[in-house]
C-alpha positions in Angstrom: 30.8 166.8 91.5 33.5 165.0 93.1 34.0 168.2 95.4 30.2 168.0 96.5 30.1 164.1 96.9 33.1 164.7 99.2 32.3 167.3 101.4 28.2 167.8 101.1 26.2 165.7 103.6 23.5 165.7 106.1 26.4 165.1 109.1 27.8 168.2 108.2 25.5 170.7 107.1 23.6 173.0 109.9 20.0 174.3 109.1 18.5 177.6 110.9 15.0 178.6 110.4 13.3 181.8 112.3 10.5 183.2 111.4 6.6 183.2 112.4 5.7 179.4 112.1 4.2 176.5 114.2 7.5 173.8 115.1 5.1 170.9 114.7 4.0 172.0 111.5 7.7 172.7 110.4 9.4 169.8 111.1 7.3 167.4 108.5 8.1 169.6 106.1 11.7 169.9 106.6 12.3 166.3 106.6 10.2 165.9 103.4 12.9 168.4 101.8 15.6 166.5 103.3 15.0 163.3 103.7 16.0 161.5 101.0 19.1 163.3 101.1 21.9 160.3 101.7 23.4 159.8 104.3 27.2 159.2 104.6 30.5 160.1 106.7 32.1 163.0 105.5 35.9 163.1 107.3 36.3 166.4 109.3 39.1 168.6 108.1 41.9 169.1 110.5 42.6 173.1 110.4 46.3 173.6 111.9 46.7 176.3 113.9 48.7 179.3 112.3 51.5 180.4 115.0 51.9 183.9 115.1 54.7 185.7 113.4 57.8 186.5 114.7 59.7 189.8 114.1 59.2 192.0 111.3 57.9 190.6 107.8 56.7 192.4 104.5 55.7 191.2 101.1 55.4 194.0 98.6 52.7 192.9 95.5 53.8 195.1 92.5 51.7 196.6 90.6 53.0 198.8 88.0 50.2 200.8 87.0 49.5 201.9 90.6 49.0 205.5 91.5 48.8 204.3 95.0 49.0 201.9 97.9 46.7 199.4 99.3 48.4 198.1 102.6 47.6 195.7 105.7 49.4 195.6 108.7 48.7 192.9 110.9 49.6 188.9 112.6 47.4 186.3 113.7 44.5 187.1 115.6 41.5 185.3 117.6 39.4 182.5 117.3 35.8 183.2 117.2 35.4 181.7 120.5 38.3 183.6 122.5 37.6 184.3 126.2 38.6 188.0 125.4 36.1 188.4 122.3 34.2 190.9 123.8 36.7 193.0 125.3 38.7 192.8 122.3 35.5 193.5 120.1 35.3 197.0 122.5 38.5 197.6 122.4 39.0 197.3 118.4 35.7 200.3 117.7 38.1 202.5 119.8 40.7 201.5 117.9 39.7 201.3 113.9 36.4 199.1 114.1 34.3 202.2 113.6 34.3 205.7 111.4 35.1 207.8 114.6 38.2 205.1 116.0 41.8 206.4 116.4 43.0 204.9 113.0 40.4 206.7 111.1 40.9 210.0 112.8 44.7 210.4 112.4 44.7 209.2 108.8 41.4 210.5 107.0 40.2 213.3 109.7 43.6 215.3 111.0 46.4 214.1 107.6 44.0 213.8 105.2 46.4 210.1 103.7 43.1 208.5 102.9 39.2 208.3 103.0 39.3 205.2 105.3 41.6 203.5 108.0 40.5 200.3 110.0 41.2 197.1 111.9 39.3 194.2 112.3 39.8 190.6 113.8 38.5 188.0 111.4 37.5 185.3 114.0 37.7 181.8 112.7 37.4 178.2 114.2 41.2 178.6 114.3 42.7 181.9 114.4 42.0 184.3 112.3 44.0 187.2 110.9 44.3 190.5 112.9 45.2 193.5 110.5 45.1 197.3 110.2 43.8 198.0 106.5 43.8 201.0 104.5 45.5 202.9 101.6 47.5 206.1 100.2 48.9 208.1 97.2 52.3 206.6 96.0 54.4 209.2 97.8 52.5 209.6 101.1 52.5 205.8 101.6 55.4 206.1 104.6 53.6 208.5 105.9 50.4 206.6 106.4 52.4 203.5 107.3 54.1 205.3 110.2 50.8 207.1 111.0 49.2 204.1 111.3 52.4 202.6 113.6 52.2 205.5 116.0 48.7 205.2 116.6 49.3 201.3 117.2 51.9 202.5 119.6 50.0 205.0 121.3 47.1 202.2 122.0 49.9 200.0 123.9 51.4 203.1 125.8 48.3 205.0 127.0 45.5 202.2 126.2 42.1 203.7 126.5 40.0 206.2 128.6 36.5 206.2 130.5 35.3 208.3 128.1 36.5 206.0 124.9 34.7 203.0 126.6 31.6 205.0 126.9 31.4 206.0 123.4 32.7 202.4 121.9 29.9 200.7 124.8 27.4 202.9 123.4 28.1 202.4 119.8 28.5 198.6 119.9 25.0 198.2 122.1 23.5 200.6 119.6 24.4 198.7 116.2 23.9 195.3 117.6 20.0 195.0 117.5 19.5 195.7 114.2 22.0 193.2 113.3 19.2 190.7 114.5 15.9 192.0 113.6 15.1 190.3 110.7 14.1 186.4 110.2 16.9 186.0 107.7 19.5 187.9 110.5 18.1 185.8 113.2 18.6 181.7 111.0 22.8 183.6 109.8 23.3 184.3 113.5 21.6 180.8 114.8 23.6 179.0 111.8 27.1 180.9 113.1 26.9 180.5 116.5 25.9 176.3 115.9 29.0 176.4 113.9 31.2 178.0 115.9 30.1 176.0 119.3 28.4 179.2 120.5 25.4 179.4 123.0 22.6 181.7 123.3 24.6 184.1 126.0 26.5 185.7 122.9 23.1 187.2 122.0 21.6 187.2 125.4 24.4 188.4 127.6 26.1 191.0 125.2 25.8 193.8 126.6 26.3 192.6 130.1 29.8 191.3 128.6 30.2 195.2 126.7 29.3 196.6 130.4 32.2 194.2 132.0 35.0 195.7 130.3 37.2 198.4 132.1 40.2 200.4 131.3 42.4 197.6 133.2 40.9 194.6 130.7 41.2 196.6 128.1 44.8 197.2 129.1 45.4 193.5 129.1 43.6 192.9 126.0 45.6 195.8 124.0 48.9 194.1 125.2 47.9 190.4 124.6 46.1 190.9 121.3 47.3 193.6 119.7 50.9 193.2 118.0 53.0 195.5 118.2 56.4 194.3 117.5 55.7 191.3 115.5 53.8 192.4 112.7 53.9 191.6 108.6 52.8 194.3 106.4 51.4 193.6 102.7 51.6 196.4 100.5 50.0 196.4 96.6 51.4 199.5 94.4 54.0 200.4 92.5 57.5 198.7 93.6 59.5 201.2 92.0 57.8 204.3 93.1 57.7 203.1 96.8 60.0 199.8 97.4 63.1 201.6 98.4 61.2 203.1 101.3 59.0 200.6 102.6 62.5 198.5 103.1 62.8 200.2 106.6 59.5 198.1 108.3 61.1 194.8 108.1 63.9 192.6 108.5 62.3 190.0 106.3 61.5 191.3 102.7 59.8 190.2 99.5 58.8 191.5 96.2 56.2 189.4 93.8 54.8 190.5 90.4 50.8 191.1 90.8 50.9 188.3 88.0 52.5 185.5 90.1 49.5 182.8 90.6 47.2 183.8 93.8 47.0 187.5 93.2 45.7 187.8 89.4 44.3 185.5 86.6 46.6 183.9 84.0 47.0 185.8 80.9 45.1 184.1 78.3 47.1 182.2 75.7 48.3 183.9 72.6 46.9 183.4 69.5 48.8 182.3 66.7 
């Protein structure tokens, strides 16, 4: 309660209604809902930004049951309102943001480590995360892990072709309107985009923005926003089975029981 009283308020809260209805007719009803709803300050939350990472970090999660390895590779990332969204957004299908992207290729399609690889920007007010995501048996987990490297590598070395940017172009332009077809798509994406200080052009002028990009952005995208020496990898699995060999990605190292508070519940209390 205290929670709601402190945060919860009509200052702060963002309403988006779409659908098929009359605005003058709307609007009585809306402020019959709301208006008694009290009014009061609520203070804005200062969100620091997270720098990026320096050198070469991991944190291994034991779990000693595991059969095998759930890891993310990754550093900060984007806001949601980064110049470079869009090119980064193209950049990212070719990369692991869809089922036919590099990342998935080499590690379901040609090794055969996994059923899924991806990456994905979490765009945030601030900075979100940037990681490469997937998982492996216990004793191909290096494997996968310098898989997943090389094809990291290869994106800053050769970036990306014509023919990639056609296909990721296509894909994006195609999966984006039925994102926004239905009433309940439409008030999410009017809600976000008030949120995040967004206009009507991210709808609008998408696929102007998708057309825009080249291999020579994309270039500069790949080496601005996509780490490649400073990265931190999480692994979850089995510390003895695969610690001693996961030791070679970083300089920096830790080792936490899945137990520890922030990765699984408190055992209950024993009964006496």
């Amino acid at each position: 309660m205290k929670f709601y009283e402190t945060n919860y308020a009509p200052s702060n809260t963002i309403i988006a209604i779409a659908g098929e209805f009359n605005a003058d007719d709307m609007k009585p009803k809306l402020e019959q809902t709301f208006g008694s709803w009290p009014a009061r300050t609520v203070k804005a939350e200062a969100i620091p930004p997270v720098p990026p990472s320096k050198g070469k970090r991991l944190l291994l999660v034991d779990k000693p049951d595991a059969s095998q390895v759930y890891f993310a590779i990754g550093n900060t990332g984007v806001s949601a309102t980064d110049p470079d969204r869009v090119p980064i957004r193209v950049v990212n299908t070719i990369f692991g943001g869809s089922f036919a992207s590099e990342l998935n290729e080499a590690l379901r399609v040609q090794s055969g480590y996994t059923y899924g690889a991806e990456s994905f920007f979490d765009d945030r007010k601030a900075a979100g995360p940037f990681a490469i995501f997937s998982f492996t048996k216990n004793e191909t987990t290096t494997p996968a892990i310098d898989l997943a490297l090389q094809v990291l590598a290869k994106l800053h070395k050769d970036g990306v072709t014509e023919a990639q940017l056609k296909s990721a172009k296509s894909y994006i332009k195609g999966q984006f309107p039925p994102s926004i077809e239905t009433s309940r798509q439409l008030a999410r994406i009017i809600a976000s985009h008030e949120f995040y200080g967004l206009g009507d052009d991210e709808v609008n002028q998408l696929e102007a923005r998708v057309d825009a990009v080249t291999p020579e952005i994309a270039r500069q995208v790949i080496q601005k926003h996509f780490p490649a020496e400073n990265l931190v990898f999480v692994l979850i699995g089995k510390a003895s089975a695969v610690g001693p060999a996961v030791r070679k990605y970083a300089t920096t190292q830790d080792t936490r029981p899945i137990s520890d508070p922030g990765f699984w519940p408190a055992p209950a209390a024993s009964k006496k």
